[in-house]
C-alpha positions, 0 to 999 in steps of 0.5 A: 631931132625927134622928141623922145618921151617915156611912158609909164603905165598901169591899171587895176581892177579891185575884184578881175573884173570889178572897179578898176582904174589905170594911170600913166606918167609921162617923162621927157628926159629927166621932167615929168610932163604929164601924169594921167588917172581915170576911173573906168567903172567894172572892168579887168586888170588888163583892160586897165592896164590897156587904157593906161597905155591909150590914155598915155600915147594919146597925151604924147600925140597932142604933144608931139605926133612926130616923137619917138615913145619908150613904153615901159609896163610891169604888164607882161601880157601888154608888152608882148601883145603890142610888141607882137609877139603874142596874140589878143585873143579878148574882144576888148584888149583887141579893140584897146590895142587897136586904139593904141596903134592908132593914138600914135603911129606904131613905128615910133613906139617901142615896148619894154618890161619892168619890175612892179617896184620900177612902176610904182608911180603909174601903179599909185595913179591907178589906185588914186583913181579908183579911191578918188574918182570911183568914190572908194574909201582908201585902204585904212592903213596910212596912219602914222600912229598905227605905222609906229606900233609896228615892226618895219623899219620906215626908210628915213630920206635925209634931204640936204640943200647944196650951200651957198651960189653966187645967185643965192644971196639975190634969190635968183632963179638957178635951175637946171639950166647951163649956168650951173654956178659953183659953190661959193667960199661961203657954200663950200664953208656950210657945206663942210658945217653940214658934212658933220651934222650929216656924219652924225646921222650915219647913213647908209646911202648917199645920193646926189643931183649932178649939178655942180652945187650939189655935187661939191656939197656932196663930196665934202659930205662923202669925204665924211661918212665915207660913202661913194656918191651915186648921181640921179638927174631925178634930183635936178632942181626945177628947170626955170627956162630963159629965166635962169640967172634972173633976178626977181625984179629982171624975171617981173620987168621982162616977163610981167604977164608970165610972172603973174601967171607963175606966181599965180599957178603951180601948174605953169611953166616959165618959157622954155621951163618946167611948172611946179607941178611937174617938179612935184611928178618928178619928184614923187616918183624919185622918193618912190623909186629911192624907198623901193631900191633901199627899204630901211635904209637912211639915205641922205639926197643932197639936193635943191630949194625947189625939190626939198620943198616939193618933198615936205609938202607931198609928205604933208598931203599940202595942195600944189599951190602949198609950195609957194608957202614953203622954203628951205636953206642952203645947206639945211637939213629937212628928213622924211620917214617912209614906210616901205610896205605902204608907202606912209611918208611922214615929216620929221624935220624941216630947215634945221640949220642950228649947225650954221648958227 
């Protein structure tokens, strides 16, 4: 069966034309495989916008030649040209399209439009590369202390890990694997803690990972505040490949050289599995996605150890590796306020368990 990717992509220019960047993200199901920035010097936002899919669809030929693309843009001059239904009259967008025929074969790429809010991960690379790489300085509007004299009302993400597994007290890898254990009797029990110290926060929202774990930690959740749970594979924990069900020691003594590296690299992935960074791309994209779809909203992600962790650390700007210093317990609550005009994210709370005292 072919591989099926997902391509996102954006760009931008700061004057049409003046310093411009794209980026583009690259899914594989519910995994982020690839997230792609560049500055391009003095060029329009179309331009961009082309290089962003080009820079895409070369990422997925070097991985497949063979899979079949998804491309999703809020660039509705881009879908209908490549879609063909259009002409390119621009020299250069002539030139672009052609290069994006040619990074991978046109019969296996299909072309959709999407709302800018659905393509704000793409969007944001664009900006990174034009303030990173293009030596901008950002705009000066993240500062917590000038976001709390305003009026907007921030979307508060109330994270909570799933309680207890059989795998949980060995520390042992549970992904997104097919074991996907249940909650034990002492899970089910912090879960039913937790449901009340959620009760009390009142949220608006509730949001689960479908994993089994997660799912019975929501519903006790849900049979208190009284809200219907909507499921987001985008929540899944981190998928850990053949190590799933592991323990540490059994993931050292088989795999010695892959531990070593994994322990080393947030960027490397277990066999069969996804890296850190990745995680962290998916992750990004759902708290994204999760504020533009309920802005002011409190919203409570029953979700996992990998993903919580990912969530406080892209809150606090920590570097990738920062991940390995961080850790979440079952059925802790840990909460982000994220202001939707900005996307300003700020950390009000990790791993508070006082209710499981």
């Amino acid at each position: 069966m072919a591989r099926h990717f997902l391509l996102t992509a954006d760009g931008g220019s700061r004057g049409n034309p003046g310093p411009a960047g794209y980026g583009a993200v690259v899914h594989e199901g519910h995994i982020v495989v690839a997230e792609l920035y560049d500055f391009l010097g003095i060029a329009t936002n179309n331009v961009a916008e082309y290089s962003g899919l080009v820079a895409g669809l070369e990422a997925i030929h070097a991985i497949d030649p063979d899979a079949e693309v998804d491309v999703r843009m809020d660039s509705k001059l881009v879908v209908e040209q490549m879609s063909g239904r259009w002409q390119i009259k621009h020299a250069g967008m002539r030139e672009l399209a052609q290069k994006a025929r040619e990074a991978h074969s046109p019969s296996l790429v299909s072309y959709g439009w999407i709302p800018r809010e659905e393509n704000s991960h793409a969007d944001r690379l664009a900006n990174k590369a034009m303030d990173e790489l293009g030596g901008f300085v950002p705009r000066q509007l993240n500062f917590l202390t000038e976001r709390l004299r305003t009026d907007e009302v921030a979307t508060t993400i109330i994270f909570v890990r799933h309680g207890e597994t059989i795998l949980t007290p060995d520390r042992k890898f549970s992904g997104s694997g097919e074991i996907n254990p249940p909650l034990t009797a002492e899970g089910l029990a912090q879960a039913k803690l937790v449901a009340q110290e959620v009760g009390k926060l009142t949220p608006e929202v509730l949001i689960a990972s479908p994993l089994m774990r997660t799912t019975q930690t929501a519903e006790e959740i849900a049979a208190v505040v009284d809200l219907t749970i909507i499921f987001d594979e985008a929540w899944y924990e981190c998928d850990f490949g053949i190590w799933d069900g592991m323990s540490i020691d059994e993931v050292k003594s088989a795999y010695p050289k892959e531990y070593q590296a994994w322990v080393s690299s947030s960027a490397y992935a277990p066999p069969g599995g996804e890296s850190y960074d990745a995680l962290g791309w998916r992750v990004d994209e759902a708290i994204d996605n999760l504020v533009a779809k309920y802005p002011g909203k409190r919203v409570v992600v029953v979700a996992h150890n990998g993903v919580i962790k990912q969530a406080i650390r892209l809150a606090t700007g920590g570097s990738p590796s920062s991940i390995f210093h961080i850790d979440v317990s079952p059925c802790s609550i840990s909460s982000l306020l994220i202001w939707p005009s900005d996307g300003l994210r700020a950390l009000r709370s990790a791993n508070e368990r006082g209710h499981l005292r």
